[in-house]
OpenMM code with the backbone's topology and positions (N, CA, C; nanometers):
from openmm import Vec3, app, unit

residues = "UNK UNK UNK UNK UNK UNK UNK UNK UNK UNK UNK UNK UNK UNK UNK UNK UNK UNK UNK UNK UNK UNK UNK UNK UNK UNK UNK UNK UNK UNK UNK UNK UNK UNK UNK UNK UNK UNK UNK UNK UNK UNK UNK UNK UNK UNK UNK UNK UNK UNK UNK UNK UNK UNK UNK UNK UNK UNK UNK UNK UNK UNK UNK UNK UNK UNK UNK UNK UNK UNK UNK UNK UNK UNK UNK UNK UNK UNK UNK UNK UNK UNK UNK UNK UNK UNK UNK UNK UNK UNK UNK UNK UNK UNK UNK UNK UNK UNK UNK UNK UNK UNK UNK UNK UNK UNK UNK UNK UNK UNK UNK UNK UNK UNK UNK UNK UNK UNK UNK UNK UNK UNK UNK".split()
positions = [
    Vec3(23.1368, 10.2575, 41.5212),
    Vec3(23.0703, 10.3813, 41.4889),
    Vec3(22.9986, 10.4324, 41.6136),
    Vec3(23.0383, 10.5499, 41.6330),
    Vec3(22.9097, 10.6111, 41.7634),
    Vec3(22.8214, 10.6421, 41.7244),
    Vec3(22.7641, 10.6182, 41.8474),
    Vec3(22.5908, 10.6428, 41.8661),
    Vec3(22.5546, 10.7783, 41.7751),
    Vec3(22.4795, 10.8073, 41.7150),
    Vec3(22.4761, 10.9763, 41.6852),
    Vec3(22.3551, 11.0206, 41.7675),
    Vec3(22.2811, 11.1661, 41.7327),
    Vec3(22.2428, 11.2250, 41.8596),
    Vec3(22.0120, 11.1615, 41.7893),
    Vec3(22.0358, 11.1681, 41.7052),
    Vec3(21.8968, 11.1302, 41.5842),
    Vec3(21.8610, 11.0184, 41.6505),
    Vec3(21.7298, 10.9497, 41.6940),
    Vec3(21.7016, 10.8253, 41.7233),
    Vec3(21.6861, 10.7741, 41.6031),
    Vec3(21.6242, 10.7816, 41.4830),
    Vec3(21.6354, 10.7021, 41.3730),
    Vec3(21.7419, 10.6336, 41.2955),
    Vec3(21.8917, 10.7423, 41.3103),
    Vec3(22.0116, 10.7131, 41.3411),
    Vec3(22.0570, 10.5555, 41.4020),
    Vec3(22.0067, 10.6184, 41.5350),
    Vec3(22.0241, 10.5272, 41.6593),
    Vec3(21.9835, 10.3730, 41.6059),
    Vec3(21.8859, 10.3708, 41.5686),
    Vec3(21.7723, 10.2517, 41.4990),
    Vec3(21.8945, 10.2006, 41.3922),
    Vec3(21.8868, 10.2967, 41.2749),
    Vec3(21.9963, 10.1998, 41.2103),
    Vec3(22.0958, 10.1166, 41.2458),
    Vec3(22.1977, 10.2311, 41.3091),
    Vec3(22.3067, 10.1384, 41.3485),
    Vec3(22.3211, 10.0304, 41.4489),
    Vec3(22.2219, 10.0203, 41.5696),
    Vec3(22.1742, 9.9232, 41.6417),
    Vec3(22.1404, 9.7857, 41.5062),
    Vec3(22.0506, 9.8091, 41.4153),
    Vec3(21.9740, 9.7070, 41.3123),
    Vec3(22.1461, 9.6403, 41.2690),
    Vec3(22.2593, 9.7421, 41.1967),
    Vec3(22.3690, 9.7184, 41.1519),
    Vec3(22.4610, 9.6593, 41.2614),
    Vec3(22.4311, 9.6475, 41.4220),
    Vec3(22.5464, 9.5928, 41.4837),
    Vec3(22.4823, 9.4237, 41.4956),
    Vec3(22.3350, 9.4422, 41.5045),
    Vec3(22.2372, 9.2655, 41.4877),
    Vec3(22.2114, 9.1929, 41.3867),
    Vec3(22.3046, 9.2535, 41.2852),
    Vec3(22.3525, 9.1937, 41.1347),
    Vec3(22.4148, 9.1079, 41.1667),
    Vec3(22.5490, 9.0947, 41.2631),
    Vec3(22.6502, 8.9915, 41.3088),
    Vec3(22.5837, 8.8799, 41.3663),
    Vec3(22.4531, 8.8773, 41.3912),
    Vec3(22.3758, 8.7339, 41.4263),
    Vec3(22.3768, 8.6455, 41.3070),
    Vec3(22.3858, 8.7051, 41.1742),
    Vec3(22.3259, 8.6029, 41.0518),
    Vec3(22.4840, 8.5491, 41.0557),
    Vec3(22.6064, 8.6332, 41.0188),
    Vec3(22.7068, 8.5584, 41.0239),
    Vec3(22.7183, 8.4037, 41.0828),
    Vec3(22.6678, 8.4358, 41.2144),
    Vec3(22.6858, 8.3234, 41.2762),
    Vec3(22.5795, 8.2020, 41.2562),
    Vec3(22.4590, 8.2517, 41.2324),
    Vec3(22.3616, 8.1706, 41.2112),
    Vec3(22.3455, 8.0900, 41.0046),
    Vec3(22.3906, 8.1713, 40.9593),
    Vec3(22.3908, 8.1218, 40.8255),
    Vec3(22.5772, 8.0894, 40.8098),
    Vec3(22.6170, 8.1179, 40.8512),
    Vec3(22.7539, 8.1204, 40.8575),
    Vec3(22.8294, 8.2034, 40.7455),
    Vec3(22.9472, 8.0922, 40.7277),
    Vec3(23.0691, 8.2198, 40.6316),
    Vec3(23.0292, 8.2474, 40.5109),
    Vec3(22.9070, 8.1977, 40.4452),
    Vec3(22.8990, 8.2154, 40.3328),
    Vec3(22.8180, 8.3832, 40.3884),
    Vec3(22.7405, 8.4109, 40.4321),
    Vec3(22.6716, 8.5068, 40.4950),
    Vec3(22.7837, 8.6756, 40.5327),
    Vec3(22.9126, 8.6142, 40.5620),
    Vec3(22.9774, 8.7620, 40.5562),
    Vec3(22.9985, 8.8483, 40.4531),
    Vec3(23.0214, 8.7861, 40.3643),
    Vec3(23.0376, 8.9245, 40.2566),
    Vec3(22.8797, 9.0135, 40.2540),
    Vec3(22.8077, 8.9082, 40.2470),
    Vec3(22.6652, 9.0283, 40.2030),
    Vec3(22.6526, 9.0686, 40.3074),
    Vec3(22.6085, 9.0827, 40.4523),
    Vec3(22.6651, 9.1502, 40.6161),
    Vec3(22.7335, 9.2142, 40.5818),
    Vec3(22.8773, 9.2019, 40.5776),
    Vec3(22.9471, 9.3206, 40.5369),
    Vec3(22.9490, 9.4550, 40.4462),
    Vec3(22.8536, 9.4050, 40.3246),
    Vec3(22.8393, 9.4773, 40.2586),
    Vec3(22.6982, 9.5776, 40.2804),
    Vec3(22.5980, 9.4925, 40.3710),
    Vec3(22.4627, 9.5361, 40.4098),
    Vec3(22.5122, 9.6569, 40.5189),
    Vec3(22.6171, 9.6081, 40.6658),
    Vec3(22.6185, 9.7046, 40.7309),
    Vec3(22.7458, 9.8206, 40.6617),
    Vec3(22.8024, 9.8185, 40.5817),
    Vec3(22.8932, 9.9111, 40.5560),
    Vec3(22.7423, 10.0158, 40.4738),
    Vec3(22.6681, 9.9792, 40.4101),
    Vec3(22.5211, 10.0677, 40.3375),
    Vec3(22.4623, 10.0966, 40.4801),
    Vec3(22.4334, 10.0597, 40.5731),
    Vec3(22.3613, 10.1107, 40.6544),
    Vec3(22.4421, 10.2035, 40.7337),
    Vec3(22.5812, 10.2013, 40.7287),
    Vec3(22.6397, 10.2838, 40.7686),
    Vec3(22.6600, 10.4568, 40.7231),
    Vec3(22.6281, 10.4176, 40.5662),
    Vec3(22.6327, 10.5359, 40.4631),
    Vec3(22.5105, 10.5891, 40.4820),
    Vec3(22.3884, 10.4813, 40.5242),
    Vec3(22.2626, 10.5295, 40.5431),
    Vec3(22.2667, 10.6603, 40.6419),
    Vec3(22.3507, 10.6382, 40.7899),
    Vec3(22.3635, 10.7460, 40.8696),
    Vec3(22.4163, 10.8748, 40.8020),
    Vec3(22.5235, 10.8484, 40.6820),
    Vec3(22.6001, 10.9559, 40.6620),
    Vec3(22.5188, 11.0535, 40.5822),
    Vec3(22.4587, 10.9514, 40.5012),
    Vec3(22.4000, 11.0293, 40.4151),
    Vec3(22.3013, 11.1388, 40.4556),
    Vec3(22.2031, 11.0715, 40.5738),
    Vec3(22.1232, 11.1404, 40.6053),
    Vec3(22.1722, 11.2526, 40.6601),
    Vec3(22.2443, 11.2450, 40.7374),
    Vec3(22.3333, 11.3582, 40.8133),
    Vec3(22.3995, 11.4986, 40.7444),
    Vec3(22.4185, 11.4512, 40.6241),
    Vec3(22.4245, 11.5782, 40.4902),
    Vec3(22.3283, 11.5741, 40.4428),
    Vec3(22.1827, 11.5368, 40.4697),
    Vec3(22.0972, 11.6284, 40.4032),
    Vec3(22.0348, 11.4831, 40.2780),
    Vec3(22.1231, 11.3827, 40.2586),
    Vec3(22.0740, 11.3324, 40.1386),
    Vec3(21.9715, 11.2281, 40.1544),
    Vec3(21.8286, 11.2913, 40.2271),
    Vec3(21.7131, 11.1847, 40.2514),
    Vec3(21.7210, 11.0885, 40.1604),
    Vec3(21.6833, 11.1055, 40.0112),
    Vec3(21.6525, 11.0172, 39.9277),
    Vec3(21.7477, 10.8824, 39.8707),
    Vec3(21.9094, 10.9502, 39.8881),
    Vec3(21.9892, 10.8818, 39.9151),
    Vec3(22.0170, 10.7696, 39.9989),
    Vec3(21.9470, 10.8454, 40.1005),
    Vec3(21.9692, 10.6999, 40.2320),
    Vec3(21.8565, 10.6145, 40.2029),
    Vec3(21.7746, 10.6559, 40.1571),
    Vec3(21.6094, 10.5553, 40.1914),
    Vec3(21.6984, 10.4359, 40.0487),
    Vec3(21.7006, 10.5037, 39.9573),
    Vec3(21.7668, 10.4111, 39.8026),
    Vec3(21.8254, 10.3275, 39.9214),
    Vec3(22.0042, 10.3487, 39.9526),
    Vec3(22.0756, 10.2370, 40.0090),
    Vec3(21.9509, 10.1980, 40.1396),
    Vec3(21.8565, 10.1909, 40.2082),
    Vec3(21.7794, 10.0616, 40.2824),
    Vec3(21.7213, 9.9935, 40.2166),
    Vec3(21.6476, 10.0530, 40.0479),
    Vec3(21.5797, 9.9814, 40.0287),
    Vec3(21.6772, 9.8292, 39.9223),
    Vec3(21.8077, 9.8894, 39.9334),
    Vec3(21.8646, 9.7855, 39.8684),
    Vec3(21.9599, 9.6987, 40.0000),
    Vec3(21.9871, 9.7477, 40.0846),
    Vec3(21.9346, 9.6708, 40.1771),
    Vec3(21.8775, 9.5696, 40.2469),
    Vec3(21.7767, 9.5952, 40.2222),
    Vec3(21.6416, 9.5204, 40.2771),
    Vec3(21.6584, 9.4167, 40.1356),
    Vec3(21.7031, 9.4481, 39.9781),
    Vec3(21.6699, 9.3416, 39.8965),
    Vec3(21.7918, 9.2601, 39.9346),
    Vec3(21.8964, 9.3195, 39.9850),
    Vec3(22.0280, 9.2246, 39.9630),
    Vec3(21.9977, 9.1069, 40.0585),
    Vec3(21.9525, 9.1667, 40.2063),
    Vec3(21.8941, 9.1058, 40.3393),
    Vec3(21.7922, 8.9666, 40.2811),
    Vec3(21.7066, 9.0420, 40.2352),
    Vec3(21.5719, 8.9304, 40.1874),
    Vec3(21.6732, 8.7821, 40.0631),
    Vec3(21.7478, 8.8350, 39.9998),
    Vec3(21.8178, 8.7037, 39.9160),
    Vec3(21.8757, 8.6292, 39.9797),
    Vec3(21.9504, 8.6665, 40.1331),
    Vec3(22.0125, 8.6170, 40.2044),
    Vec3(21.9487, 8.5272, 40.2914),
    Vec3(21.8203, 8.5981, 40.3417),
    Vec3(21.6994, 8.5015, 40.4440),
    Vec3(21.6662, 8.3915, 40.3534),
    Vec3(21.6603, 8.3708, 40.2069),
    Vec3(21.6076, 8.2836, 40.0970),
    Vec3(21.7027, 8.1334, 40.1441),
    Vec3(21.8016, 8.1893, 40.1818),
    Vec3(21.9239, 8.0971, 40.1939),
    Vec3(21.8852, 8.0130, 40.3024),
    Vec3(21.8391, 8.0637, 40.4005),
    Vec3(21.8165, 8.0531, 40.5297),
    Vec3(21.6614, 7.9491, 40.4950),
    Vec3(21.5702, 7.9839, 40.4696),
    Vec3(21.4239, 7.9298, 40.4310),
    Vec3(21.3508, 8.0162, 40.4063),
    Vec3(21.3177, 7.9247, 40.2605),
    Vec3(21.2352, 7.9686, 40.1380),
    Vec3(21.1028, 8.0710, 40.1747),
    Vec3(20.9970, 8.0485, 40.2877),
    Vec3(20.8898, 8.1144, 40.3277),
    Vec3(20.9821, 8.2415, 40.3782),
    Vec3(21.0658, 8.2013, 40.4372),
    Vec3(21.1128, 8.3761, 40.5510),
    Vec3(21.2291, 8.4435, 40.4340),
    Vec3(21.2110, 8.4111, 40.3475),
    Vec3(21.2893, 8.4585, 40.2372),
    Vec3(21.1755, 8.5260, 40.1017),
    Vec3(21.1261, 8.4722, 40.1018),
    Vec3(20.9754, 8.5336, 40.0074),
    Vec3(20.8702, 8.6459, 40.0940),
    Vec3(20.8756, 8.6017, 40.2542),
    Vec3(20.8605, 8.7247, 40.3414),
    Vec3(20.9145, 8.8321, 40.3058),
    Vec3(21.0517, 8.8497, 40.3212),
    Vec3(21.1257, 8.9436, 40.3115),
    Vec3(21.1557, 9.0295, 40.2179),
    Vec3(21.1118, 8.9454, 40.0890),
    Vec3(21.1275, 8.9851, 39.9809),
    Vec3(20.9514, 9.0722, 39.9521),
    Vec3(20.8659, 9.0343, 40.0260),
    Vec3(20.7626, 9.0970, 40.0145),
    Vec3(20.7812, 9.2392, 40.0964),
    Vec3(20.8375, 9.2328, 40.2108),
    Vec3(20.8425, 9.3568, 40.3080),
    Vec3(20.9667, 9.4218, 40.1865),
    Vec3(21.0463, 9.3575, 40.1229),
    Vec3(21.1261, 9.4754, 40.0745),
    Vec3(21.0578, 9.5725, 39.9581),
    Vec3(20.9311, 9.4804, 39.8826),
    Vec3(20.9316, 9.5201, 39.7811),
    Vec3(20.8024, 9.6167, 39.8176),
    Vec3(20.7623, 9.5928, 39.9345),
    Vec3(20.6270, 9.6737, 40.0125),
    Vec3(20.6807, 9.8532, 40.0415),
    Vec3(20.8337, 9.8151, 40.0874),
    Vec3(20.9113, 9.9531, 40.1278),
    Vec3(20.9692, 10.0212, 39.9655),
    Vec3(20.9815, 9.9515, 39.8929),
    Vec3(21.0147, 9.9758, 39.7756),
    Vec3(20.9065, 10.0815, 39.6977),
    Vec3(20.7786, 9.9973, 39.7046),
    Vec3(20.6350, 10.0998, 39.6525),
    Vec3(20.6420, 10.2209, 39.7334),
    Vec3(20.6839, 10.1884, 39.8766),
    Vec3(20.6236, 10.3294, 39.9596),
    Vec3(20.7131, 10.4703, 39.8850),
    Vec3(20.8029, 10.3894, 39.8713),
    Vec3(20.9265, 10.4782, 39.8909),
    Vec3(20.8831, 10.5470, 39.7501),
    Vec3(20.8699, 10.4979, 39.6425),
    Vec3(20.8200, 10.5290, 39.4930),
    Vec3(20.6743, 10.6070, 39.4796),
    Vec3(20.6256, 10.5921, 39.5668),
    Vec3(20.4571, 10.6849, 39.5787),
    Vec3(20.4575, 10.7873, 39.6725),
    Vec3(20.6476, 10.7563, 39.7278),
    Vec3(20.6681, 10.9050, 39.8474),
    Vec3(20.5625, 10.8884, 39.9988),
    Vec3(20.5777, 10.7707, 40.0043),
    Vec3(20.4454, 10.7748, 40.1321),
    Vec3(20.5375, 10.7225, 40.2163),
    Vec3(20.5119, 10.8127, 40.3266),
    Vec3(20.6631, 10.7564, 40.4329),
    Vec3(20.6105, 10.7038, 40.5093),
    Vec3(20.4432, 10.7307, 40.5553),
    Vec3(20.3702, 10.6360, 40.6656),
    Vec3(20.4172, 10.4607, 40.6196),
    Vec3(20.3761, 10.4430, 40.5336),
    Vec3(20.4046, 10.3143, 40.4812),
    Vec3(20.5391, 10.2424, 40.5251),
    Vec3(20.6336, 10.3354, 40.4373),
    Vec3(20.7848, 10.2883, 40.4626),
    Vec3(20.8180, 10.2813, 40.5791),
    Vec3(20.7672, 10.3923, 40.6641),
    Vec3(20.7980, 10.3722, 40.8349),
    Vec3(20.7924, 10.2592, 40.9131),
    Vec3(20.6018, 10.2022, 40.8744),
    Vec3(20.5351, 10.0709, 40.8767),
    Vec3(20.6319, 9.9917, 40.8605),
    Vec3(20.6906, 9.9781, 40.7338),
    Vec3(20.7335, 9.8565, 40.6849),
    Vec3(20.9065, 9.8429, 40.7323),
    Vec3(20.9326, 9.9508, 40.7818),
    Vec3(21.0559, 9.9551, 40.8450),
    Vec3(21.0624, 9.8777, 40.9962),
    Vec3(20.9542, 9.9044, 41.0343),
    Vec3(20.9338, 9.8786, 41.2005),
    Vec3(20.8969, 9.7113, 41.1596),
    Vec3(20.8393, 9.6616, 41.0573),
    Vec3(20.8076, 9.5500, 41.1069),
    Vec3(20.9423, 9.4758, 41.0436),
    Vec3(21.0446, 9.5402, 40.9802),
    Vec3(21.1776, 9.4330, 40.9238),
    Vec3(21.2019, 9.4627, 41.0799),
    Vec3(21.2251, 9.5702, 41.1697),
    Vec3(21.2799, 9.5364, 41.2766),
    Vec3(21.2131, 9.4404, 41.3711),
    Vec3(21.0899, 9.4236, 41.3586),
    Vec3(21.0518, 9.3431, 41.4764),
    Vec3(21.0725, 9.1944, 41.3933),
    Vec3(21.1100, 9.1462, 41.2270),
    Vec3(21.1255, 9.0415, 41.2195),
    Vec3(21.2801, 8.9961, 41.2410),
    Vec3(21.3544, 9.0997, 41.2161),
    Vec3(21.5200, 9.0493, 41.2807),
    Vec3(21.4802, 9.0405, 41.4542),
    Vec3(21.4230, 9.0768, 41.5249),
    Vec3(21.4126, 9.0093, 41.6838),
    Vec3(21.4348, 9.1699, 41.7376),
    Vec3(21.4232, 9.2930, 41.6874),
    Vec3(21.4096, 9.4022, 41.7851),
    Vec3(21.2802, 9.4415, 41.8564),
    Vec3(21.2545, 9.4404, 41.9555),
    Vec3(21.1033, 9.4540, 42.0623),
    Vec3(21.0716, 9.5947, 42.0824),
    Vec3(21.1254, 9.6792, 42.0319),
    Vec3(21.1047, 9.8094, 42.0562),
    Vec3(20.9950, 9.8518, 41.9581),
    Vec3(20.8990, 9.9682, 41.9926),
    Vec3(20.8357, 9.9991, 41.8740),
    Vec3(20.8020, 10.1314, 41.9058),
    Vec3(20.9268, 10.1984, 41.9620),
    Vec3(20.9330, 10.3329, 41.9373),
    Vec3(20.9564, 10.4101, 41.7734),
    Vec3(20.8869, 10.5162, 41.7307),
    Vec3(20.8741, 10.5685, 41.6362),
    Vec3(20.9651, 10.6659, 41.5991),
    Vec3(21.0914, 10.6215, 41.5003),
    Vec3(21.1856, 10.6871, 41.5133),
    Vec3(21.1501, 10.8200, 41.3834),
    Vec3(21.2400, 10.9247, 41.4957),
    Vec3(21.2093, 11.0770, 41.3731),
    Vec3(21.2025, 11.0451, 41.2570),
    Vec3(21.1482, 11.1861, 41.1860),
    Vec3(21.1152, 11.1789, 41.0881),
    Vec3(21.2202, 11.1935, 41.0275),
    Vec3(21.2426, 11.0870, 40.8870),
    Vec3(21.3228, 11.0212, 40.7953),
    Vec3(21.3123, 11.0827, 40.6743),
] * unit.nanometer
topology = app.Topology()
chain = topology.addChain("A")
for resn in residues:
    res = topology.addResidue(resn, chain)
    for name in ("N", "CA", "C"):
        topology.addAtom(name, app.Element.getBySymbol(name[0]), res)
């Protein structure tokens, strides 16, 4: 998929190409849900791109739950983490508060290992 021109864009699909770390680290049982996580984060771009905000935020925040069952696999604490950051983006998203979700977006990225903490457009 190319880059598109949106940095928040950008953010996703970067998050969807550092999905292929769990493959390897949890192994084969780990591809189908990867596969199925970055093919949603992929729709995440599309969607947004026609207009369908609310659409895309739904597929991250299921996402982020499919992600968090998968870290469970991995260990129990960084799996109940995750499941807290999903269900943290879950409220934001339901009370419409995007400061929050933004928050809670930036810190799933800094817990998959991204160092950046540029503030991507508004979503």
């Amino acid at each position: 998929m190319a880059l598109p021109d949106n940095k928040a864009d950008e953010l996703f699909i970067r998050f969807a190409d550092g999905l292929r770390e769990l493959e390897i680290v949890i192994g084969e049982k780990a591809r189908p849900v990867v596969a199925e996580v970055r093919a949603e984060i992929e729709q995440v771009v599309a969607r947004r791109l026609s207009g369908d905000v609310p659409g895309a935020l739904g597929l991250i925040r299921h996402a982020m739950e499919r992600l968090a069952a998968l870290g469970s696999q991995l260990d129990r604490e960084e799996g109940a983490m995750m499941r807290a950051i999903a269900a943290r983006f879950s409220e934001a998203l339901s009370a419409n508060d995007r400061g929050t979700a933004k928050e809670t977006v930036g810190l799933m990225r800094r817990r998959a290992g991204d160092p950046k903490t540029d503030d991507p457009a508004d979503w």
